[in-house]
Structures are given as structure tokens and as C-alpha cells.
matplotlib code that plots the C-alpha trace (Angstrom):
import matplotlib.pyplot as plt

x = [-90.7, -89.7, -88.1, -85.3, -85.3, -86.2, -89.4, -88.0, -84.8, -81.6, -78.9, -77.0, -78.2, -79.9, -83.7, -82.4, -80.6, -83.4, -85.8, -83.5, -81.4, -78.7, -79.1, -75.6, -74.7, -76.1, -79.2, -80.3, -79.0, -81.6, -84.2, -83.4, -84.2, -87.4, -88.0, -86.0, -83.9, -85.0, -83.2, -85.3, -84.5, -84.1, -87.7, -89.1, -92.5, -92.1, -95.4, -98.0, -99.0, -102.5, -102.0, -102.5, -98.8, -98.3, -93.9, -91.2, -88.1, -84.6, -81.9, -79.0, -77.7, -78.1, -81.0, -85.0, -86.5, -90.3, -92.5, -96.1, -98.1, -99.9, -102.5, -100.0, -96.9, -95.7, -93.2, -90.0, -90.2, -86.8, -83.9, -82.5, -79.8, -77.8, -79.1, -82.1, -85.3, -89.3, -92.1, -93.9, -97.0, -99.0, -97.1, -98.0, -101.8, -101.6, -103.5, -103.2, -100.2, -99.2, -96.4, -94.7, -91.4, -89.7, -85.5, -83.8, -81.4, -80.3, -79.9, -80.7, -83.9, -85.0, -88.6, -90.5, -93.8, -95.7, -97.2, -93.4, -91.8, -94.5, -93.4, -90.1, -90.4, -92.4, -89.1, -86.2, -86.1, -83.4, -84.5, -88.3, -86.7, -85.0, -88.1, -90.7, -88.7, -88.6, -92.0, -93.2, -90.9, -92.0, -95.8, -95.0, -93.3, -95.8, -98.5, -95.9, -95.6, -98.9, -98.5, -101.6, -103.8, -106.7, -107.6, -109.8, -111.2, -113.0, -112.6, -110.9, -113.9, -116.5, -117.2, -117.4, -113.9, -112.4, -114.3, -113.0, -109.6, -109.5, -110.7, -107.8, -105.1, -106.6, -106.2, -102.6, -103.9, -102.0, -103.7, -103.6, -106.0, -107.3, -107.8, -111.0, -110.5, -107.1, -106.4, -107.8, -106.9, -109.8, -112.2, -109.7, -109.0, -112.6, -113.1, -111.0, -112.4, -115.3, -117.4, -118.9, -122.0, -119.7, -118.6, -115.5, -118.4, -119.2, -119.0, -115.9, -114.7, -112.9, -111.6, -109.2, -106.7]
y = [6.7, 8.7, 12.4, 11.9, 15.5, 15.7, 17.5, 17.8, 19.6, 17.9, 20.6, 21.9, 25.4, 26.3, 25.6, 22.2, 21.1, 21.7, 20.0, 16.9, 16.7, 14.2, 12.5, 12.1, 8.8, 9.7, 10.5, 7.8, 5.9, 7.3, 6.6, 3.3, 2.3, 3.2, 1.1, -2.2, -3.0, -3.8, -5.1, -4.1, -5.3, -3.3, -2.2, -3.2, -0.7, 0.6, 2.2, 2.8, 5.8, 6.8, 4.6, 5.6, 6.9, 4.6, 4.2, 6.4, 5.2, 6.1, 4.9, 3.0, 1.5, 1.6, 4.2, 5.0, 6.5, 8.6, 9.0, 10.6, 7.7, 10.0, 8.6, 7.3, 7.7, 8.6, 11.6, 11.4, 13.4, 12.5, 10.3, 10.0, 7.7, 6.9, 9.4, 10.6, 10.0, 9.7, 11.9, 14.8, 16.7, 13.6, 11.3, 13.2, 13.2, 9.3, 10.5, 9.2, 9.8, 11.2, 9.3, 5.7, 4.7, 2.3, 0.7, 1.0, -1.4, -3.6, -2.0, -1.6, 1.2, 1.9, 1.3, 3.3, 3.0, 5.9, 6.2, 5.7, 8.5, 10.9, 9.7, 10.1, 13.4, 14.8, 13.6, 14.4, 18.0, 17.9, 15.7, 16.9, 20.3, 18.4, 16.7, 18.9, 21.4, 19.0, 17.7, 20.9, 22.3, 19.0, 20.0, 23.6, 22.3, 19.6, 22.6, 25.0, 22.0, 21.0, 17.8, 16.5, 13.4, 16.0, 17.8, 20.9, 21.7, 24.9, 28.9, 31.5, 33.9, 30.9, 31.3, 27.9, 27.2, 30.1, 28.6, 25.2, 26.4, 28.7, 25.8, 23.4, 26.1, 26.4, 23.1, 22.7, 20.2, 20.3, 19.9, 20.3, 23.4, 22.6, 26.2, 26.1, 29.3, 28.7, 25.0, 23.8, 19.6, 20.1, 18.1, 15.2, 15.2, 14.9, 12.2, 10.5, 10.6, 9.6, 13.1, 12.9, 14.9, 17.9, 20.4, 23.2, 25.8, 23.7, 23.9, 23.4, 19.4, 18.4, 14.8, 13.0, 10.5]
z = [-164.1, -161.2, -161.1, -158.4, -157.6, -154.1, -152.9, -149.6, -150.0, -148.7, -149.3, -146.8, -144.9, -142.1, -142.9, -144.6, -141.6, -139.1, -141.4, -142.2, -139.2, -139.1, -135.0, -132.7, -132.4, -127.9, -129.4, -131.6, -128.3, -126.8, -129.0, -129.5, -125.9, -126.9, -129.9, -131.4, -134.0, -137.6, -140.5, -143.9, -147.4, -151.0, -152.2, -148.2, -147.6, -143.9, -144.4, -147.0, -148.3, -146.8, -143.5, -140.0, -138.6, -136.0, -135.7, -136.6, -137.9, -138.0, -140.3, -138.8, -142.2, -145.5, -147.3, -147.2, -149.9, -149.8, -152.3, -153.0, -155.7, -158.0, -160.5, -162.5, -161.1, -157.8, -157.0, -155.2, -151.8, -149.8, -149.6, -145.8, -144.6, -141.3, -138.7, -140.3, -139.7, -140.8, -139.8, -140.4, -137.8, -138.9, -136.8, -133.8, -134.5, -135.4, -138.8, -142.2, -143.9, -147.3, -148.6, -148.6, -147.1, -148.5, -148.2, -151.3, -150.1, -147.4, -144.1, -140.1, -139.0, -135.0, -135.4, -132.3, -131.9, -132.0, -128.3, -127.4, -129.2, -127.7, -123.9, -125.5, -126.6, -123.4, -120.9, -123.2, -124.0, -126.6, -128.7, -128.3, -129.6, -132.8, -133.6, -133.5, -135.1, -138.3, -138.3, -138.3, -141.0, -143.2, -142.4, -143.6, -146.9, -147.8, -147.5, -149.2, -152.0, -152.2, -151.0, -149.1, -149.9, -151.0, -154.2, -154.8, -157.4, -157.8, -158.9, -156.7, -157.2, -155.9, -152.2, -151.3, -152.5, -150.6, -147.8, -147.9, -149.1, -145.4, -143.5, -145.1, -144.3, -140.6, -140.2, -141.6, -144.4, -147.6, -150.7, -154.5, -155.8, -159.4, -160.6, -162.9, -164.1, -165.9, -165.7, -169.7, -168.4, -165.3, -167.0, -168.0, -163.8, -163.1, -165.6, -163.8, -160.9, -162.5, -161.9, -165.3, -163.4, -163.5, -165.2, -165.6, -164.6, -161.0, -157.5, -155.8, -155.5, -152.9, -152.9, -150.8, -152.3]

ax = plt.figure().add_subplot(projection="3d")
ax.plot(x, y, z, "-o")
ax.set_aspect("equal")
plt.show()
């Protein structure tokens, strides 16, 4: 079952509104000259979790849910609705991203392909401003969340984790640390994924989702 507690805040405030930004009804104008018109149906997938970004979409009508799939489960990351819209850093890059989208009922998206929101956002400054603001605020809550398609497994007094934990952070590539030191479950998480050959006492494990 899925918790509908969001992992992406929607309340009101300052941060919020920058990270979830509602579009004028000028500026999705603009964004639809760009991109086309889509109707999408309850439980439709937009995209898959752990697919190359490749379109950006913003809600016209009705709702579009996101959610993380975890090993058994998935997690509820955001709700948006008329004048919101997808994307996170990823989007920019064209990279792999971490969660699915999905309609939870009937409605209308703009669906803009990715090579035409970046023309879009080098010519018009204001909304380049609005959406870069939020993808990057999304990026910097995934990572503050520790919701990236990668888990590491390892001790915080083991070199080689500290080093692969710097070089994640660097990069701006959430991820789930698996603390060997205090975690008692670790070895139930690397039985499944089927890392029999070690133990709680190992080298760091890092494995992408």
C-alpha cells in the first residue's frame, strides 16, 4: 500500500512555491507552442521509473501523481495538478530518471519534448528562471531525501565508502546509504540482492536500482 504523504512537499511557503510552482495561464501558453496537446487516462504511465528523460509535461486538467517503486512497494513523492509541472535536474541531462508519473484520472498534459524545452528555456528568460529554479530545488530534495536509483552499502569509518559517498555528492546523485555499522536488517538487503558472497563486515556496495 502506499503512504500518501508527499516526499516532495506541497504546502504553501516560499521554498514550496519555488519548488512546485503553479504556471500563469501566458506561460503555459508559451510552452505549449512548444509541445502538443495530450489527453491521458486514470492509472496512464507518462514515464517509467528508471527511463531516459526525454518530455516534460504540464498539467492542463485533471491530476499526476509520482512515485519511487521500492522492492516491494513504491513511495509517494508528489501530487501536481493544473499548472504544475514534471522534472527535476535529470531532465536537463536527458539521464535516467528516479520515479514514475502516472494520471490518476482523466485529464489534458502539454507534452514537450525535451530538446524543445531546452531551446525553450535558453530564449525565454522567465520561464528559464521558474524552471530551473524548481528542478534544481527537486535535485536538492531528492539528495536531501535520499531518493536516487542507487544504494550504498558500506561503514562510515571504511575509506572506500567515504570515497564513493564524496564522488556521489560531487556529482549531485542521490542515493540511499546502508549504514553497516548500525543498520541490524543489512544482511536481509543484500540477500536480496542476491550478494550472498558478502558480509556485514565488507567492502562498500554500491548498486543502482
Amino acid at each position: 500500500m502506499t503512504d500518501k504523504t508527499p516526499l516532495i512537499p506541497s504546502a504553501r511557503g516560499s521554498r514550496a512555491d519555488e519548488m512546485v510552482p503553479t504556471l500563469t495561464a501566458a506561460q503555459i501558453a508559451r510552452i505549449a507552442a512548444h509541445g502538443r496537446l495530450r489527453q491521458v487516462q486514470p492509472g496512464e504511465v507518462l514515464v517509467k521509473a528508471g527511463d531516459h528523460t526525454s518530455h516534460f509535461y504540464v498539467v492542463i486538467k485533471g491530476q499526476i501523481e509520482l512515485v519511487r517503486p521500492t522492492a516491494e512497494t513504491e513511495e509517494f513523492v508528489a501530487i501536481y495538478g493544473p499548472g504544475k509541472f514534471t522534472g527535476e535536474v535529470n531532465l536537463l541531462s536527458g539521464r535516467r530518471g528516479f520515479v514514475e508519473i502516472r494520471a490518476t484520472e482523466a485529464g489534458e498534459v502539454i507534452e514537450v519534448d525535451r530538446r524543445d524545452l531546452l531551446a525553450l528555456v535558453q530564449t525565454d528568460s522567465e520561464l528559464s528562471d521558474i524552471l530551473m529554479r524548481a528542478f534544481i530545488l527537486r535535485r536538492v530534495e531528492l539528495i536531501a531525501q535520499g531518493l536516487g536509483d542507487v544504494v550504498l552499502v558500506g561503514s562510515n569509518h571504511c575509506s572506500g565508502t567515504l570515497r564513493i559517498k564524496e564522488f556521489l555528492t560531487r556529482n549531485g546523485h542521490p542515493y540511499s546509504f546502508v549504514d553497516l555499522d548500525h543498520d541490524n536488517g543489512v544482511q536481509n538487503l543484500l540477500d536480496h540482492f542476491r550478494r550472498s558472497d558478502l558480509s556485514v563486515d565488507s567492502s562498500p556496495y554500491a548498486r543502482q536500482l
